[in-house]
KEBAZA-64671 format. One line per 10 residues: number of its first residue (from 1); their letters; for each residue x, z, y of C-alpha. Coordinates in steps of 0.25 Angstrom, whole numbers, plus 5000, padded with zeros to 4 digits. Last residue first. Layout:
// residues N
NUM) A) X Z Y; ...
//
This chain:
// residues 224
224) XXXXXXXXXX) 5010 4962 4993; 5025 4958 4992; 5023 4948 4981; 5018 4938 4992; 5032 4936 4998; 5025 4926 5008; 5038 4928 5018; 5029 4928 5028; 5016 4934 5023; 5023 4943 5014
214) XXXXXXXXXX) 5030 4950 5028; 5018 4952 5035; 5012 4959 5022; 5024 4967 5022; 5025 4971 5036; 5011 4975 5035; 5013 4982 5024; 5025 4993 5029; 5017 4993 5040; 5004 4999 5034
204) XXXXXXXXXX) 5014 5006 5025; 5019 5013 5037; 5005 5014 5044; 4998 5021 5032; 5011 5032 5033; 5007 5035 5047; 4993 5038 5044; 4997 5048 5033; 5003 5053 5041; 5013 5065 5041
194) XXXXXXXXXX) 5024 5057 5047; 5035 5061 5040; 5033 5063 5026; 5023 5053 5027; 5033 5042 5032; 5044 5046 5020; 5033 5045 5012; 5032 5032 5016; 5046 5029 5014; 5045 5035 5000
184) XXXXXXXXXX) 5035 5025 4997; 5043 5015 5003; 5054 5017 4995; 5049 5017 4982; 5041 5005 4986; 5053 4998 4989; 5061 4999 4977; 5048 4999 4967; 5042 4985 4974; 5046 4977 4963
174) XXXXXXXXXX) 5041 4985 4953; 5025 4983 4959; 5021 4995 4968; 5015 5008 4963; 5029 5013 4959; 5034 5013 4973; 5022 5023 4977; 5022 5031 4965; 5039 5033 4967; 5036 5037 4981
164) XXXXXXXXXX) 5024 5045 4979; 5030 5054 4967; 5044 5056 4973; 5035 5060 4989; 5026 5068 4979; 5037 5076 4971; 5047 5078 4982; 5036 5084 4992; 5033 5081 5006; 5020 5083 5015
154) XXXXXXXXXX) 5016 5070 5021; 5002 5073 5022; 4998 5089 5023; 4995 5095 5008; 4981 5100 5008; 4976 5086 5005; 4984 5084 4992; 4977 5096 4984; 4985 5090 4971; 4996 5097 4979
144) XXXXXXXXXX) 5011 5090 4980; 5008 5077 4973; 4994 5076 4980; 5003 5074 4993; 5010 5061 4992; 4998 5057 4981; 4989 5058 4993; 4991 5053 5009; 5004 5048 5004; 5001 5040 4990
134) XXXXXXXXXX) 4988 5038 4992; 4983 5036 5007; 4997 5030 5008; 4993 5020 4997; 4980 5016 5001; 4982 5015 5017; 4993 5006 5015; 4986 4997 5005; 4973 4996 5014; 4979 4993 5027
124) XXXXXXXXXX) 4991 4984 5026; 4992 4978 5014; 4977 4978 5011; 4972 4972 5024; 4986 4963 5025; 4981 4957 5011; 4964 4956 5017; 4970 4949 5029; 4980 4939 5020; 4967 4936 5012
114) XXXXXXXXXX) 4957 4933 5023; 4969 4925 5030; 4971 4916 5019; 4956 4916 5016; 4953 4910 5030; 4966 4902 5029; 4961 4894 5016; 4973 4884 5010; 4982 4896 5012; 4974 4902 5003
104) XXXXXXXXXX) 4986 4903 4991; 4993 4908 5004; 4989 4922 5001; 4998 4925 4991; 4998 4938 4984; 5008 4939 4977; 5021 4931 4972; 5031 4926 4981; 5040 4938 4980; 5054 4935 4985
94) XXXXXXXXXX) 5065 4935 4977; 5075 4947 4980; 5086 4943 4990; 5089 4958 4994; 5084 4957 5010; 5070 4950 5012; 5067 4949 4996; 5072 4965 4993; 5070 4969 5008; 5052 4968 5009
84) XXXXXXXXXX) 5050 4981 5002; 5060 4988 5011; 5058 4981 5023; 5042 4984 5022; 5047 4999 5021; 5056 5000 5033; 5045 4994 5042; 5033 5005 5037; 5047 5016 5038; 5049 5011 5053
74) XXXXXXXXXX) 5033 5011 5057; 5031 5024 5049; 5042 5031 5057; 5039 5025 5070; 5023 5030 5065; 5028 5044 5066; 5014 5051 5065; 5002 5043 5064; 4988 5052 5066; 4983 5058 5052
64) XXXXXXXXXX) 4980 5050 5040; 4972 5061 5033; 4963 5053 5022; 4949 5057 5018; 4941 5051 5030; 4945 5039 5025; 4939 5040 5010; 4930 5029 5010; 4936 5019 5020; 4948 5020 5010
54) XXXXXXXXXX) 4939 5017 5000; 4932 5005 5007; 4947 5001 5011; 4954 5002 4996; 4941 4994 4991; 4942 4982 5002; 4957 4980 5001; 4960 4982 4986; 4946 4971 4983; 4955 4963 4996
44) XXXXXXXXXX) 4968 4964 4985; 4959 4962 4973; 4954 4949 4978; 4966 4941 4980; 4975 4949 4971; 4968 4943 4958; 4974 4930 4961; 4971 4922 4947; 4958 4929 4946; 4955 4926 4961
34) XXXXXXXXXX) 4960 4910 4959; 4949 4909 4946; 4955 4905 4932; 4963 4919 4930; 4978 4918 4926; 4981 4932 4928; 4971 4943 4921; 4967 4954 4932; 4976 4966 4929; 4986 4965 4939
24) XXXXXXXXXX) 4978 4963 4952; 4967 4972 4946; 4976 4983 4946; 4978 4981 4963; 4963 4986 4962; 4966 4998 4955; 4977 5001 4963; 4968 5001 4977; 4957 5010 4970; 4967 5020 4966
14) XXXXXXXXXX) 4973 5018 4980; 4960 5020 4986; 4955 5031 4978; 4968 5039 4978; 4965 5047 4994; 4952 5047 4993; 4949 5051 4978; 4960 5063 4981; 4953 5068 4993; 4940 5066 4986
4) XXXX) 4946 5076 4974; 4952 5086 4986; 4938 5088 4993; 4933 5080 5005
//
């Protein structure tokens, strides 16, 4: 595979993941049917399904490597879902109610459960293995040599670890800025160490898990 397919594998997904989220905020509110009102309910699973067949696509392409210093990814996945959860569970900030909420099927267990699996799906799979695919596995190196594959994973350099952190952050909602500049300097941090790209999957994976467990019981649906 030369260096252009390297480059479509490696961004594809998460282009195709960003351009799907944009439909979320573009659609026109106030539609007359429940899905145009609700947009995320269908273009969350349509992230799920397209980001997987992709992924699926250009597997072969990606160089997780075997998990290395998984006690160090476990504590920074768990050090990271404390962060983005400490302003409403530690700071007294008002809880965010407003999201996606599942429990508008209540009324229907099967679709209840069929929506909170393909949310967990995306949360904790597909989201974590897009964005360290990208931001680690690629931009984290492609800003030290436009020929990212010859530069071994987690090799450091001030300009790309500044650049990914802050591009990182910047890519969530304002009200995520603090944390997510954190976390994507912590997950750095992880591939800096660790080397894997494996690893680093599994510490957002965590960091996800935790946090989708953690929307569920406090039903803080903003936090999505």
């Amino acid at each position: 595979m030369g260096s252009r397919e390297k480059i479509v594998a490696f961004v594809a997904p998460m282009g195709a993941f960003i351009a799907l989220l944009a439909l979320d905020v573009i659609l026109p509110s106030g539609g007359r049917t429940f899905w145009l009102q609700h947009p995320e309910f269908w273009v969350f699973p349509l992230q799920t399904v397209v980001c997987a067949v992709m992924l699926w696509r250009f597997w072969l392409a990606y160089e997780f490597g075997r998990p290395r210093g998984l006690a160090l990814g476990i504590g920074v996945g768990v050090l990271v879902f404390a962060l983005w959860i400490s302003p409403q569970s530690f700071l007294g900030f008002e809880p965010r109610r407003s999201g996606f909420n599942p429990e508008l099927f209540a009324a229907q267990p099967a679709l209840f459960w069929f929506t909170v699996t393909l949310r967990f799906l995306r949360l904790v799979v597909i989201v974590p293995l897009v964005e360290e695919i990208f931001w680690r596995g690629f931009l984290l190196r492609y800003l030290i040599d436009e020929k990212f594959e010859r530069i071994p994973f987690g090799s450091f350099s001030w300009l790309s670890f500044i650049a990914v952190t802050a591009a990182f952050a910047f890519s969530h909602s304002p009200a995520d800025w603090p944390a997510a500049i954190l976390t994507g300097a912590l997950y750095n941090w992880v591939a800096y160490r660790t080397k894997s790209l494996s690893t680093c999957v599994v510490t957002h994976a965590l960091t996800n898990l935790l946090l989708g467990a953690w929307i569920m019981y406090t039903k803080q649906w903003g936090f999505w």
